[in-house]
C-alpha positions as CSV (number, residue, x, y, z in Angstrom):
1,X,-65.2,145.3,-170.8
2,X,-67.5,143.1,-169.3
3,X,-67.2,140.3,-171.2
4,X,-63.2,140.7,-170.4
5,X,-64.2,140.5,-166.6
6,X,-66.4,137.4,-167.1
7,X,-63.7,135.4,-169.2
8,X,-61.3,137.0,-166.3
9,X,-63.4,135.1,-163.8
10,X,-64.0,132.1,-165.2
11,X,-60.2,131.6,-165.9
12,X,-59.5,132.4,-162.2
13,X,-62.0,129.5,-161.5
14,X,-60.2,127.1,-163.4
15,X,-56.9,128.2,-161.7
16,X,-58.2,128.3,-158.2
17,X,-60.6,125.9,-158.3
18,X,-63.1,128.3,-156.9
19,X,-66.5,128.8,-158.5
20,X,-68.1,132.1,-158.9
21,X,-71.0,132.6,-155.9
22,X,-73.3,133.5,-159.1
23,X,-72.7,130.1,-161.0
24,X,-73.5,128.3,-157.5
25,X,-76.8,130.1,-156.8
26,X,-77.8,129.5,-160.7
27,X,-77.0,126.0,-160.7
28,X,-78.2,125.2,-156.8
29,X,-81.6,127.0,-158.5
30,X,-81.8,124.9,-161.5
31,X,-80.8,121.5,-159.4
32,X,-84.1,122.6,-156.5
33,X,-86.1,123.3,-159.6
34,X,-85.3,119.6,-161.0
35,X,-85.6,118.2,-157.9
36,X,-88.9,120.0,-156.5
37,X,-90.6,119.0,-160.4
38,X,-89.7,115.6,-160.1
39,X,-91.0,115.0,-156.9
40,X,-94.1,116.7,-157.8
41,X,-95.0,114.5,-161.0
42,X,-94.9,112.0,-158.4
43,X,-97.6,113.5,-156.3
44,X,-95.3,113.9,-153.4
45,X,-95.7,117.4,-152.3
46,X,-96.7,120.7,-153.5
47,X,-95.2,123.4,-154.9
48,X,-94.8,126.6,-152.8
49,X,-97.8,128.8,-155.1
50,X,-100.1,125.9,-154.3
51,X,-99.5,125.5,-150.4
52,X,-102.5,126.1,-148.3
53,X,-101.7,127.6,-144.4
54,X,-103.6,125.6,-141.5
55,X,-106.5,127.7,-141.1
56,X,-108.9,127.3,-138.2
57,X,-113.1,126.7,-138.9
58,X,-113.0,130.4,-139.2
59,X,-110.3,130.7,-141.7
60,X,-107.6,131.9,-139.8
61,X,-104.2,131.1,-140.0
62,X,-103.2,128.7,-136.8
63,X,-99.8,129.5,-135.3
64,X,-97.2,127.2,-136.1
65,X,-97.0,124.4,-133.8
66,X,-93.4,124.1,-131.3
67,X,-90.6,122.2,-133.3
68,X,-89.4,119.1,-131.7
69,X,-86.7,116.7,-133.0
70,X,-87.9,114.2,-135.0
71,X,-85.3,110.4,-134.4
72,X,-85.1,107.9,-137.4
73,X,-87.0,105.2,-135.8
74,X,-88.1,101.4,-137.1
75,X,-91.6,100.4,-136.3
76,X,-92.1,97.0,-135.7
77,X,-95.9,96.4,-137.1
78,X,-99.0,94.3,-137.6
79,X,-101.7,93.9,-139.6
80,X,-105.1,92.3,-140.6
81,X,-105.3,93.3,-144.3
82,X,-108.9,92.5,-144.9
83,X,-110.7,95.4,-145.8
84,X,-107.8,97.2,-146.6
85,X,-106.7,98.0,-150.3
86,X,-102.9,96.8,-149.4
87,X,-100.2,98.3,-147.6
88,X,-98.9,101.3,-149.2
89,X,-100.4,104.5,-148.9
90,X,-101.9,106.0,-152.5
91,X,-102.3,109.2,-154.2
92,X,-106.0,109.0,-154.4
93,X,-106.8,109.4,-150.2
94,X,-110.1,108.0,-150.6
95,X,-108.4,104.7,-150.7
96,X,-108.2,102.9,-147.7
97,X,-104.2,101.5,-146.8
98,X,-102.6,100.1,-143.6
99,X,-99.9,103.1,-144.5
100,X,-102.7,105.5,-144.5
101,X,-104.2,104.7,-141.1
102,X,-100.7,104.4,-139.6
103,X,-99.9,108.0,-140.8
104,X,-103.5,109.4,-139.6
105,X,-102.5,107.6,-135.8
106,X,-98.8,109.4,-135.9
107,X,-100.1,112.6,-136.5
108,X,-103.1,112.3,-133.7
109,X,-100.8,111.0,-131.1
110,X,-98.3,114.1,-131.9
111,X,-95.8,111.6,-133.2
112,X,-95.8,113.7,-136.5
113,X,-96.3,117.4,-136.5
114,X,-99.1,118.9,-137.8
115,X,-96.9,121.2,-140.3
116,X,-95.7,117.7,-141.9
117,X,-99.1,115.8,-141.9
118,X,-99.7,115.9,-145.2
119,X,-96.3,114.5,-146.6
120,X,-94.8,111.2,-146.1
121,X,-91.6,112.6,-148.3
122,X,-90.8,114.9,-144.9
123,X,-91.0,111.8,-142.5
124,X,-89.2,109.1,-144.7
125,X,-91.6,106.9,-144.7
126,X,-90.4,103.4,-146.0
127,X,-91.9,99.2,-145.3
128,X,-90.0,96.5,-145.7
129,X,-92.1,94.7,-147.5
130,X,-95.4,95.6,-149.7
131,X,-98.6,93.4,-149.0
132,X,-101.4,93.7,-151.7
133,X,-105.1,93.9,-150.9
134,X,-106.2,92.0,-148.5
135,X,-102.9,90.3,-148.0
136,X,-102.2,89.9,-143.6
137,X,-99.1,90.8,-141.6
138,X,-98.1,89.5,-138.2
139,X,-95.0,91.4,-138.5
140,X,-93.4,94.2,-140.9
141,X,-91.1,97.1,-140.5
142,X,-91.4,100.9,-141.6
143,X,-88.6,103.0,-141.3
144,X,-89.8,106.6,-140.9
145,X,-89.0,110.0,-138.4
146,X,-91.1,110.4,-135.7
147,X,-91.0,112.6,-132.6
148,X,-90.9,110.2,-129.5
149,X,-90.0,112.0,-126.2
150,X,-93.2,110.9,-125.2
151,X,-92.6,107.8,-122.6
152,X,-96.2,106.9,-123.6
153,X,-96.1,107.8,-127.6
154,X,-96.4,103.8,-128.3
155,X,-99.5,103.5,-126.1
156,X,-101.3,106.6,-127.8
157,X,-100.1,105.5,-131.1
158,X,-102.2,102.5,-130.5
159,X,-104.8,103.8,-129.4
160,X,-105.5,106.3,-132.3
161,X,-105.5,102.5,-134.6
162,X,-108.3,100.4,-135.1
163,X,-107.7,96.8,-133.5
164,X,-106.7,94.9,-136.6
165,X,-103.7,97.5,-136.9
166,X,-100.9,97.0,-134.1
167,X,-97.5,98.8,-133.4
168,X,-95.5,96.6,-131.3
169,X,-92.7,98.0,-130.5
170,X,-90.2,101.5,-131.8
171,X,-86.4,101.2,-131.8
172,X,-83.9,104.4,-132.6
173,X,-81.9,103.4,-135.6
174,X,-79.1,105.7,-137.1
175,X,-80.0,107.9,-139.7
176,X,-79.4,106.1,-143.0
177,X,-81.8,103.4,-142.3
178,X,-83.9,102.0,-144.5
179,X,-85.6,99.1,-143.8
180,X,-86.6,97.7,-146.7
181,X,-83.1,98.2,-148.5
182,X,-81.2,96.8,-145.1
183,X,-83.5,94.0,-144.7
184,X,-81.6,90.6,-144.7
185,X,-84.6,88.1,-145.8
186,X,-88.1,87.6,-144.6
187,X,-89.8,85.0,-143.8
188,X,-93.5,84.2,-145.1
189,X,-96.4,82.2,-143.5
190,X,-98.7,79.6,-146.1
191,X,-102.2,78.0,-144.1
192,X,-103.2,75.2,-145.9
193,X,-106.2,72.8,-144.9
194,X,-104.7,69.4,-145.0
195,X,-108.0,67.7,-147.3
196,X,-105.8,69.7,-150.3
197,X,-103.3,66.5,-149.9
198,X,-106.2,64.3,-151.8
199,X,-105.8,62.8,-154.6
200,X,-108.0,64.3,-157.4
201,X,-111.8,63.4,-157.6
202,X,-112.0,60.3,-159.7
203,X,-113.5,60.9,-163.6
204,X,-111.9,64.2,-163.6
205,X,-109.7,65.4,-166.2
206,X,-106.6,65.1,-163.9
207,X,-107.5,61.7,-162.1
208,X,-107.4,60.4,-165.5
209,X,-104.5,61.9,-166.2
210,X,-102.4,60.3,-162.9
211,X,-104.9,56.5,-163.8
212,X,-103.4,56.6,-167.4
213,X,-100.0,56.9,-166.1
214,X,-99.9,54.3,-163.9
215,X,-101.0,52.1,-166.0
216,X,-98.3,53.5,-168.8
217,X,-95.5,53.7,-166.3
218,X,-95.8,51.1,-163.2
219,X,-93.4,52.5,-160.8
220,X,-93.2,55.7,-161.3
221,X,-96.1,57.4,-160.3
222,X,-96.8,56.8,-155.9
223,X,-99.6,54.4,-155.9
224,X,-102.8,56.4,-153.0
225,X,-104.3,53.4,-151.3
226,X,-105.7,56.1,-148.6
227,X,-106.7,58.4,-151.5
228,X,-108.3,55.8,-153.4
229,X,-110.4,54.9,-149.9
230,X,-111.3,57.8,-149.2
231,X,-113.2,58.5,-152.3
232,X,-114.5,55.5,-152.3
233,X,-116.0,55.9,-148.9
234,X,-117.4,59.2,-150.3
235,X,-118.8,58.2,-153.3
236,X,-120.8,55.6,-150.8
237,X,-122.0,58.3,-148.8
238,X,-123.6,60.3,-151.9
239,X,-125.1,57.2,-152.9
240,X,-126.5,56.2,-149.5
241,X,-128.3,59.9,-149.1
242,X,-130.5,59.0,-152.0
243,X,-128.8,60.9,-155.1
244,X,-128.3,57.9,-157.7
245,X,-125.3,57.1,-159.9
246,X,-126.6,58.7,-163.1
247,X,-126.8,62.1,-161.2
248,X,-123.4,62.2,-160.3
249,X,-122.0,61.2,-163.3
250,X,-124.3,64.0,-164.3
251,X,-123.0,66.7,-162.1
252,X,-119.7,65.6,-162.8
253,X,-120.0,66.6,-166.8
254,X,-121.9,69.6,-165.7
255,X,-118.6,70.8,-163.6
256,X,-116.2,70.1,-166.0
257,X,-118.3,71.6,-168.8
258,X,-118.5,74.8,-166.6
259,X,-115.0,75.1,-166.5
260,X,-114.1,74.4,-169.6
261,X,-116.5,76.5,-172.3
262,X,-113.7,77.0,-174.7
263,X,-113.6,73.1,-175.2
264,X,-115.4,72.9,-178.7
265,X,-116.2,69.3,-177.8
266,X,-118.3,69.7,-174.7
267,X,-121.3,67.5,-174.8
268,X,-123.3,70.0,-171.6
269,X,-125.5,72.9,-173.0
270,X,-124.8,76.0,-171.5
271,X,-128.4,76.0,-170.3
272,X,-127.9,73.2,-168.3
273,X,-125.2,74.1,-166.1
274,X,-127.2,77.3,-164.8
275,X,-127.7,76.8,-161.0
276,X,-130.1,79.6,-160.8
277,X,-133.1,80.9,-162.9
278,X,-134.0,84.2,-164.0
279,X,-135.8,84.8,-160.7
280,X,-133.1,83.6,-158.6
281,X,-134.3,80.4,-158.0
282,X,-131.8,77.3,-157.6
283,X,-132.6,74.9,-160.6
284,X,-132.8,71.5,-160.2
285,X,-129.0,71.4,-161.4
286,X,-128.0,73.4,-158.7
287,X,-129.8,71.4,-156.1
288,X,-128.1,68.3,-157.7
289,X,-124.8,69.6,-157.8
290,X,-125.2,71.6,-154.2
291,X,-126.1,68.4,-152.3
292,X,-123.1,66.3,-153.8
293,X,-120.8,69.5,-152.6
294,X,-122.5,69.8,-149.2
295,X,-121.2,65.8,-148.9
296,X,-118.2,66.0,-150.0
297,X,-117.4,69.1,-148.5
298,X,-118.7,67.6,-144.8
299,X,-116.4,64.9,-145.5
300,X,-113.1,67.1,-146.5
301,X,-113.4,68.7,-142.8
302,X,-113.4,65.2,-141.1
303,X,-110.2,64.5,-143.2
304,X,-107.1,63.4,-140.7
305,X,-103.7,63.4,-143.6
306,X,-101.5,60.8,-142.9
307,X,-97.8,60.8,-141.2
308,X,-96.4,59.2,-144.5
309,X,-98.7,62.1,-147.0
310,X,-97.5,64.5,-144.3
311,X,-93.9,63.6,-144.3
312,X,-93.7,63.3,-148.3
313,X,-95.4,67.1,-148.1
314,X,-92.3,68.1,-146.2
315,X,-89.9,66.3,-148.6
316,X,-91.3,68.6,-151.5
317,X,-90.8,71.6,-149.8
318,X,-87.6,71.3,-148.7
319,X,-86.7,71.0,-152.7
320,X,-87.0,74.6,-152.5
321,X,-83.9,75.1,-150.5
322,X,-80.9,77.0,-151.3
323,X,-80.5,78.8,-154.6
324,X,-82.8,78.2,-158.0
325,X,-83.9,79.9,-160.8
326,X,-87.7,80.6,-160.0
327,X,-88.5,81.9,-163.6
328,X,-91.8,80.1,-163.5
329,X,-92.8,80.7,-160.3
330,X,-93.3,84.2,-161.0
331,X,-94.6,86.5,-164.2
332,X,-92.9,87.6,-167.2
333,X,-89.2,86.1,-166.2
334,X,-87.1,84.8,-168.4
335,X,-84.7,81.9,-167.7
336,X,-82.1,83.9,-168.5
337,X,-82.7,86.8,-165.9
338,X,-80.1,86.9,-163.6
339,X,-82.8,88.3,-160.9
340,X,-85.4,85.2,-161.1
341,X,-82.5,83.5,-158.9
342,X,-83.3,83.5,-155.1
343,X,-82.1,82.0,-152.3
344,X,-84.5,79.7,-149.9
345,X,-82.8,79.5,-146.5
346,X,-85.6,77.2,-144.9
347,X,-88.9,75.6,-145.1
348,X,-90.5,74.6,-142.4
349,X,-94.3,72.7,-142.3
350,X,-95.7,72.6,-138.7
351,X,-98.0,69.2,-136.9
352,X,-101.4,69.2,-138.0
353,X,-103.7,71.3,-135.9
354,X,-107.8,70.9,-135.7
355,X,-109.7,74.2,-135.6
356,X,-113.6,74.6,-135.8
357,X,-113.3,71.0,-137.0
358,X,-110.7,70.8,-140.3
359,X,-107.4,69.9,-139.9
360,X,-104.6,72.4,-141.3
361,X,-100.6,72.8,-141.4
362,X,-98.9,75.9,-140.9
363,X,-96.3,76.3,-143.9
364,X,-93.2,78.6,-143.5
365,X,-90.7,79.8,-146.1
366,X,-87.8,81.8,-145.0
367,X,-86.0,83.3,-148.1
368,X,-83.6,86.1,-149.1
369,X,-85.9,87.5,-151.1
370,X,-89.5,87.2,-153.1
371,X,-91.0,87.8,-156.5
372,X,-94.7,88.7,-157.1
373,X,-96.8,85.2,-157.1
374,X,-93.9,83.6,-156.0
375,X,-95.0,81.5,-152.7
376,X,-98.4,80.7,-154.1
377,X,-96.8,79.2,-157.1
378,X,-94.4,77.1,-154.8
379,X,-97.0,75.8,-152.8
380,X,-99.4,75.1,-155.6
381,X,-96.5,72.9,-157.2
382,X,-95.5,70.8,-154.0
383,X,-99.4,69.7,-153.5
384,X,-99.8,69.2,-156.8
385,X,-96.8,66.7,-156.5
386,X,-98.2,65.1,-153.9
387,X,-101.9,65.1,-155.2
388,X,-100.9,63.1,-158.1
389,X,-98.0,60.7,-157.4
390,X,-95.2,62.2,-159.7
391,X,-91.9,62.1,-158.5
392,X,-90.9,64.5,-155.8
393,X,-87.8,65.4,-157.7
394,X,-89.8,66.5,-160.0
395,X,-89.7,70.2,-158.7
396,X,-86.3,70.5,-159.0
397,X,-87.6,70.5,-163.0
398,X,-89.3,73.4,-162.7
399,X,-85.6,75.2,-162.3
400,X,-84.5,74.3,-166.0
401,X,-85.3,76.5,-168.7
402,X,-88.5,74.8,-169.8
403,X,-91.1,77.6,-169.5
404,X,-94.0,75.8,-167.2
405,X,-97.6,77.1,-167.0
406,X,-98.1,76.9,-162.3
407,X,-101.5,77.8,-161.3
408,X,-101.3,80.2,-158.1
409,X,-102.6,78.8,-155.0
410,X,-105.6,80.6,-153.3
411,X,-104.3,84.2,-151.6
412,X,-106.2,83.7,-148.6
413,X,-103.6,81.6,-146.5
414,X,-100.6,83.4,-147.2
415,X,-99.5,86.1,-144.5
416,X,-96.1,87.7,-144.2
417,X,-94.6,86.1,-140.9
418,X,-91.5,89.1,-140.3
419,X,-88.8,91.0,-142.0
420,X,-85.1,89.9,-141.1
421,X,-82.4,92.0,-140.1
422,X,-79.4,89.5,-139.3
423,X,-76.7,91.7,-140.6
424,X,-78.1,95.2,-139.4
425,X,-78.7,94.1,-135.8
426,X,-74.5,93.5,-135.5
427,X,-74.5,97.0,-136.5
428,X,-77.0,99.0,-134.6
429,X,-75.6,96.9,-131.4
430,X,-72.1,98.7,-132.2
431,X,-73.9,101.9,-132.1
432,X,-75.5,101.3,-129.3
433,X,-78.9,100.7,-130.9
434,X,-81.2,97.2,-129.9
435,X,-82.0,94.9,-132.5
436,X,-84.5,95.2,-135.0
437,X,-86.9,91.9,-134.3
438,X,-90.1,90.5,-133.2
439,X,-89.4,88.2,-130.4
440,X,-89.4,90.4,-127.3
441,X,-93.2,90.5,-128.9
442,X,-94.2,87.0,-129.5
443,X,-96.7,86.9,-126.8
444,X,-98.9,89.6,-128.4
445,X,-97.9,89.0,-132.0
446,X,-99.4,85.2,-131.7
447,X,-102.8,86.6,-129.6
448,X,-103.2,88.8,-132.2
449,X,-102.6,86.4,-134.9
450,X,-105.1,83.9,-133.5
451,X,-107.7,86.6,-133.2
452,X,-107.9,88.5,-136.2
453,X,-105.5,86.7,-138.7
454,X,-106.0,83.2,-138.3
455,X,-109.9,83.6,-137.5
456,X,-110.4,85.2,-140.8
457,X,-108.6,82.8,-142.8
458,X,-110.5,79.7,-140.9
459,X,-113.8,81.6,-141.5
460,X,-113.8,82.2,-145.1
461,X,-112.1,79.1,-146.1
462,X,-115.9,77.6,-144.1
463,X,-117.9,80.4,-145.7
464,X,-116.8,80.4,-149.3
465,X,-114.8,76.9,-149.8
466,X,-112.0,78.3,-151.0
467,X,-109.2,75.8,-151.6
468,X,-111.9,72.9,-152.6
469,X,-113.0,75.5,-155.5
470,X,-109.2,76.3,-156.3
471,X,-108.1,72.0,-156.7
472,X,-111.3,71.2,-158.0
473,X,-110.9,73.4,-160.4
474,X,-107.5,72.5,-161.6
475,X,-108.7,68.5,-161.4
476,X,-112.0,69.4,-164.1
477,X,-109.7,71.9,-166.2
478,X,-109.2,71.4,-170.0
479,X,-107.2,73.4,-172.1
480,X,-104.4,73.4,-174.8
481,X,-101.3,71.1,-173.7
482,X,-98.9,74.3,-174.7
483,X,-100.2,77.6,-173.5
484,X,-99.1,81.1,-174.0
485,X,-97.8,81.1,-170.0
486,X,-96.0,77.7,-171.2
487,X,-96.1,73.9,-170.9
488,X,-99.4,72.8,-169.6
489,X,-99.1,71.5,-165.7
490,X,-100.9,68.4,-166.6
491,X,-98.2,67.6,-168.8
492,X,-95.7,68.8,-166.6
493,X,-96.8,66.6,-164.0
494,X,-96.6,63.3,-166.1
495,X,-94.9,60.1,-165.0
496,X,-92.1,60.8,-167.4
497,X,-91.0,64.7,-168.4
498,X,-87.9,65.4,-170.4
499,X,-87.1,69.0,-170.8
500,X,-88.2,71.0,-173.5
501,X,-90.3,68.6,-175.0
502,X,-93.9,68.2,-175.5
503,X,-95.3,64.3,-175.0
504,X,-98.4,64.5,-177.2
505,X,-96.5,65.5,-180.5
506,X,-93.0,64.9,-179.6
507,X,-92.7,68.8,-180.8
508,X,-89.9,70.8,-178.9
509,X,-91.2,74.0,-177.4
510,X,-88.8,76.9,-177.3
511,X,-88.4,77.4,-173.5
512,X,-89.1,81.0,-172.2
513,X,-90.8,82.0,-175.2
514,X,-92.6,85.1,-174.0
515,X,-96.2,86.2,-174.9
516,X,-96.7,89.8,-177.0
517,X,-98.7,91.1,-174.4
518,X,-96.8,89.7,-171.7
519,X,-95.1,93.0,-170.1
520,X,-92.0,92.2,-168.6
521,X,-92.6,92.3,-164.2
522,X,-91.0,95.2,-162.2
523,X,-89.0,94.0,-158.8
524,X,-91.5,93.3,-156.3
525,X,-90.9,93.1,-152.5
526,X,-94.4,92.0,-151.9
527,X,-95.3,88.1,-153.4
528,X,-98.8,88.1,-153.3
């Protein structure tokens, strides 16, 4: 009989097109069930058998606090990322994020209620765009629902942050916003001490490199009257503090040797390249080597780049706008892979500017959108173009399908500038919303900048001489012509390239050929 009134009911159901209330409950169940695993495996919330009441120091249970309506807000944010382990908030607490602070301050200033203070999942937390350790901010956007009847919620907000961490501003936005999803492009910020526009240290690997092809290829490669003077003026002033020719030339094997200690045919023991002793003492080696740095280094932040270098700087940018494939400005793309194709609206490189003595340029990059290593790459490439003569046009090469090994310039300059939200703003205006952006803040946003943004850059590029270590590195390196990243940069950067093919044994390479142990990059929205 019952198995009659079961077949009974489900044949109604297919009839009617009504489902029994007992099939609903059992597959709503199984559907919660799914749902409430899932989002446990990713350490989200907790199951009901492991929730923990608010208790009081006494262990009491505290009364629930009053419910207010939470709005769908975007927060318009900045950020000095030193110190911090990048922006996103992670499972292990103990780990110090800008999401993680931001949270703590929205919870203290009763923007979050204390019932949902231990789940971002409840308050839709979302950024625009993910910075990685260290990485600065002068603008970014998280979408998120907070409680804000409070005329003064922005101020207390603020005031629950530590200085290097700023809100600038909440909007109301409708409720399927998501700001990293509805974000039109964003546009990035590069500092770059002008002194990286020199031409490479003369007797390195890489001067000999650009000397060779001059001499191979009159023409081609930009001929660096200023360059060459300006070394030349140096080398004089090394020579004229008392360290004689035989010590530099000295110092000089002793750098590229220490750089290069897979290079079976180094003539430097290992032994004499060590600038300290077992006590901690600076060798005579590092004493050499330290005064010819202190020199040149005093030198580098009296350098003034020229209109002409400057303008030719500008050229190489701009080869980076509209669409390209940026397969090797990234890791683990393929040629082929449709998403390694991004769109460059505008580049952008400011007048030089003098602070604490050195001379810098501000470099911006407005794109749709940014893979990991991305910017770093693309400035690395332009100086390098400019550093050793090679044809500007020579970055468009980089767009083909020959797989090209582009060292990352240094992290420490690159900040992200804002989010865009061209298309969005037309439609939160129609519903009565304002506009998503960052220039009814400018004022702040560049105070803030100067002071805890720009300051830190400018004071570890003094402290720890960051970009001279990064170029004079790549000038003293040595290594295979092919690597497993692809065609060496030194070769790439030759008078003459034609695609695909390998100068010093006339060997084709396979373009794009991919590593074993090369996994294949996830979509990143952050490109540091």
């Amino acid at each position: 009989m019952m198995k009659w009134m079961n077949s009974f009911i489900k044949g109604v159901s297919r009839i009617s097109g009504l489902v029994p209330v007992k099939v609903i409950k059992e597959t709503t169940q199984i559907k919660d069930s799914r749902k409430i695993q899932a989002i446990k495996r990713r350490g989200n919330i907790r199951s009901r058998s492991e929730f923990t009441p608010r208790v009081d120091e006494s262990g009491n249970p505290l009364p629930k606090s009053e419910r207010r309506p939470k709005k769908k807000v975007a927060c318009m944010i900045g950020y000095c990322g030193t110190g911090y382990n990048g922006m996103q908030i992670q499972n292990n607490l103990d780990v110090k994020t800008i999401e993680g602070d931001l949270f703590q301050a929205f919870v203290k200033a009763g923007a979050i209620s204390p019932e949902n203070a231990d789940d971002l999942k409840k308050n839709g937390f979302m950024r625009a765009a993910r910075t990685d350790k260290g990485v600065h901010a002068a603008g970014n956007v998280i979408s998120c629902k907070l409680i804000i009847e409070d005329e003064d919620i922005l101020e207390k907000i603020n005031k629950e942050l530590p200085d290097q961490i700023r809100v600038w501003g909440i909007e109301r936005t409708n409720k399927s916003f998501d700001c990293r999803k509805m974000c039109s492009s964003r546009v990035y910020e590069y500092l770059l001490p002008t002194y990286s526009f020199l031409s490479p240290k003369p007797k390195t690997v890489l001067s000999e490199l650009v000397k060779k092809d001059k001499a191979d290829h009159p023409g081609i490669v930009r001929d660096d009257a200023e360059g060459d003077k300006w070394w030349a003026e140096t080398s004089q002033a090394i020579l004229d503090s008392g360290i004689s020719q035989d010590d530099v030339n000295k110092a000089q094997a002793i750098l590229e040797s220490t750089n290069n200690f897979d290079n079976e045919n180094s003539e430097i023991n290992k032994e004499d390249t060590k600038l300290y002793n077992e006590n901690g003492e600076i060798t005579e080696t590092g004493r050499l080597i330290k005064s010819i740095k202190q020199i040149e280094n005093k030198r580098r932040r009296s350098y003034s780049v020229s209109k002409e270098r400057l303008e030719l700087f500008r050229e190489a940018m701009k080869q980076y706008e509209g669409s390209h494939n940026f397969h090797n400005f990234t890791l683990g793309k393929l040629y082929k892979d449709p998403s390694a194709r991004r769109y460059m609206k505008l580049t952008t490189v400011s007048d030089p500017f003098v602070i604490e003595g050195t001379e810098w340029v501000s470099i911006k990059i407005h794109g749709q959108s940014f893979m990991l290593h991305q910017i770093r790459k693309m400035i690395s490439m332009a100086v390098l173009v400019i550093r050793t003569g090679c044809p500007i046009s020579r970055i468009q090469d980089c767009f083909g399908p020959t797989k090209i090994n582009i060292p990352k310039a240094p992290a420490l300059g690159l900040l992200l500038e804002n989010p865009v939200y061209e298309g969005y703003n037309g439609m939160l205006e129609k519903f009565g919303y304002n506009k998503i952006e960052f220039e009814p803040y400018k004022e702040e946003i560049d105070k803030f900048k100067m002071k805890f943004i720009y300051d830190k850059i400018y004071g570890e590029e003094v402290k720890e001489n960051v970009f001279y270590g990064f170029f004079g590195f790549v000038d003293t390196f040595k290594g295979n012509i092919e690597s497993k990243e692809g065609k060496h940069i030194f070769d790439f950067l030759g008078a003459v390239f034609e695609s695909g093919i390998s100068k010093d044994n006339n060997k084709v390479v396979e373009a794009n050929k991919e590593d074993q142990d090369d996994a294949p990059a996830k979509p990143q929205d952050n490109v540091d």
